[in-house]
C-alpha positions in Angstrom: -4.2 -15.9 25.9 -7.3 -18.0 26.3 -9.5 -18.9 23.5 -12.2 -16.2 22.1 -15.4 -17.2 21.0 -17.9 -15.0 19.2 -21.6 -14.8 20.0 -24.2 -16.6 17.4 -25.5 -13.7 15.1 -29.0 -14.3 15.8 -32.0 -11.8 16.6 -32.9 -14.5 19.8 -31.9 -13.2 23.5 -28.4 -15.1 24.9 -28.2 -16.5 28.5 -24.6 -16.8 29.1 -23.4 -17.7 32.7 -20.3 -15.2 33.1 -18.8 -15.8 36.6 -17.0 -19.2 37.0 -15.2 -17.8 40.5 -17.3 -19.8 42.8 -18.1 -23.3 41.3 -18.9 -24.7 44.3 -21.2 -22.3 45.1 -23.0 -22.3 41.9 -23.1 -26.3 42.0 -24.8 -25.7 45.7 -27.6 -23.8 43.7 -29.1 -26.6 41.8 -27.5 -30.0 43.5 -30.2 -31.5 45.3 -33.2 -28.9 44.8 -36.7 -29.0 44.3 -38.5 -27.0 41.6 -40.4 -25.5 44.6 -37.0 -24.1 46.5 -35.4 -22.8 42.8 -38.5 -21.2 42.1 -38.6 -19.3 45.3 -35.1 -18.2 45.6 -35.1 -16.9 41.6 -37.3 -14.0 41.8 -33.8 -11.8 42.8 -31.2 -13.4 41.1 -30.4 -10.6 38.9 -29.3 -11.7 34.9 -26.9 -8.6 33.5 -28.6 -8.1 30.1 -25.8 -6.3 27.4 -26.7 -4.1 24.5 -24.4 -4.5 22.0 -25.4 -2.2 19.3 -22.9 0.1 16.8 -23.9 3.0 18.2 -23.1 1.7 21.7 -23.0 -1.0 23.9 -25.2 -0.9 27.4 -25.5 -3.1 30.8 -28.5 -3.7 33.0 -29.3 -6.1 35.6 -33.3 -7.3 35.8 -34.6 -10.0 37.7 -36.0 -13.1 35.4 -39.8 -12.1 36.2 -38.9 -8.9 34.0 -36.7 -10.4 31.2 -39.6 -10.7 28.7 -40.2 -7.0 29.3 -37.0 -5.8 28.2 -36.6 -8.5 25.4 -40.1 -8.0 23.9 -40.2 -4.2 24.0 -37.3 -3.8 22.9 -37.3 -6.3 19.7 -40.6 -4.8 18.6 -39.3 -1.0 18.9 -42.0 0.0 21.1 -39.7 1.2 24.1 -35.9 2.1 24.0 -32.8 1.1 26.3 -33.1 4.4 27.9 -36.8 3.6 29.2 -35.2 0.5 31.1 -32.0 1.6 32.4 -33.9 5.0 33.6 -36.4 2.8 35.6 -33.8 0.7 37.3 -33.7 0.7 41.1 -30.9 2.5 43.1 -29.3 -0.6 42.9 -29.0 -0.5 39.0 -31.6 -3.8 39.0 -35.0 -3.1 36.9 -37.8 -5.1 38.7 -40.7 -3.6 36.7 -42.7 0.1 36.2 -43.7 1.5 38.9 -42.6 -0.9 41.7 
């Protein structure tokens, strides 16, 4: 069995790359581009964000433009999970209110 780490206990958001299966492909994503390319194609590339809470655990995909929404509203208690995952797309991807 392989080796388990444990998340840092800390308040701060976690990026935390969790597909390995195509290394080549995700080399191919930053090898040789301009800030100008990475910016454009970044918009969709949707993070998975996971609750883990003691009263449940949740998963929701948001593009990076709409990280600081979830992470800010959230931390400060003025909107809950269920405002996020409820305004996800058909495709389970929250790109904003009312877009």
């Amino acid at each position: 069995m392989g080796r388990v780490e444990r998340l840092p206990d800390t308040k701060a958001g976690l990026l935390i790359r969790t597909d390995f299966a195509d290394q080549d492909g995700w080399d191919a994503v930053y090898r040789d581009a301009t800030v100008e390319q990475l910016t454009a194609r970044a918009p969709e590339w949707a993070l998975l964000v996971v609750r883990v809470r003691p009263e449940g655990n949740g998963r929701l995909r948001v593009i990076p433009a709409e990280l600081w929404s979830v992470e800010n509203n959230i931390s400060l208690g003025n909107m809950d999970w269920q405002d996020f995952t409820s305004a996800a797309g058909a495709d389970g991807v929250f790109r904003g209110f009312g877009g």
